[in-house]
C-alpha positions in Angstrom: -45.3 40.3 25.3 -43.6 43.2 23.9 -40.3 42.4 21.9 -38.1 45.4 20.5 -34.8 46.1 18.9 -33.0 48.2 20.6 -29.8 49.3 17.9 -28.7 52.1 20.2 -28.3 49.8 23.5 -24.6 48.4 23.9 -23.5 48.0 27.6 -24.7 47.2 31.0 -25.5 51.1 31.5 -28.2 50.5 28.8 -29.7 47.8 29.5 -30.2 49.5 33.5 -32.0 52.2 32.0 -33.9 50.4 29.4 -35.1 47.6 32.8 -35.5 51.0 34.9 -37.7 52.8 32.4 -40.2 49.8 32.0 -40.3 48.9 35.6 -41.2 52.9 36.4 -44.4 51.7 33.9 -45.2 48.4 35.5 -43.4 47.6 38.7 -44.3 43.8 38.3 -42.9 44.1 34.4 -40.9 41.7 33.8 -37.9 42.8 31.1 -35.2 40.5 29.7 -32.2 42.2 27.3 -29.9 40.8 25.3 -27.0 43.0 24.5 -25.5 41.4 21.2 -28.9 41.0 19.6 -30.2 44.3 20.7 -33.1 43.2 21.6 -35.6 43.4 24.4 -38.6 41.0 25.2 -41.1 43.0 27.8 -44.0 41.0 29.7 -46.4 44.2 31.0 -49.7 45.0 31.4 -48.9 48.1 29.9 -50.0 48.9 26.2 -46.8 48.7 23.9 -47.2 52.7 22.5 -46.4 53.7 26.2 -43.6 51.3 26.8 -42.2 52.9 23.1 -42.8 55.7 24.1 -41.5 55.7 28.1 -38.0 54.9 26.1 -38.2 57.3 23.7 -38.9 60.3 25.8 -35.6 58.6 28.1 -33.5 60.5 25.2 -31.0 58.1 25.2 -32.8 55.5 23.6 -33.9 55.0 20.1 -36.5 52.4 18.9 -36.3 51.1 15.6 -37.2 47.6 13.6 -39.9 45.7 14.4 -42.1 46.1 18.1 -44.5 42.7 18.5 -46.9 42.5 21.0 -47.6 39.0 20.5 -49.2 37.5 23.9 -52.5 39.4 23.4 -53.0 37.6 19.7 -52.1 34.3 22.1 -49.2 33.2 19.7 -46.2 31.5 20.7 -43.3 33.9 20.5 -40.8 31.7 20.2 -42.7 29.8 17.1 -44.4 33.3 15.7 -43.3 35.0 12.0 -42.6 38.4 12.7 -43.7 39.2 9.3 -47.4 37.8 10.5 -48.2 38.7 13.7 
């Protein structure tokens, strides 16, 4: 799993182009956004450079914080320390 913070996305128009990006990547991607946190948690088989970078090249959004990519290190993501993993 892939999780991001997304500061930049605020509205439904975001999070379309955010989900859009991804599933141009990995049609079978599943993405789930939440708008008041920021925040984006990706399930891919895609490596998490190119899903940072498939939204960064989109111009319109910009990735900041913290990316995890916690499935492959088989940790819970609900139970993992971001500082940790």
């Amino acid at each position: 799993m892939i999780e991001l913070t997304l500061p930049d996305m605020t509205c439904g128009h975001c999070v379309k182009t955010v989900t859009g990006t991804v599933m141009k990547l990995d049609a079978q991607a599943q993405v789930q956004c939440d708008l008041p946190s920021h925040t984006v948690r990706i399930e891919t088989t895609q490596a998490p450079d190119a899903v940072r970078k498939a939204l960064a090249d989109e111009g319109r959004i910009e990735i900041s914080v913290v990316t995890r990519a916690i499935g492959a290190l088989g940790v819970d993501p609900d139970k993992a320390n971001p500082l940790t993993v």
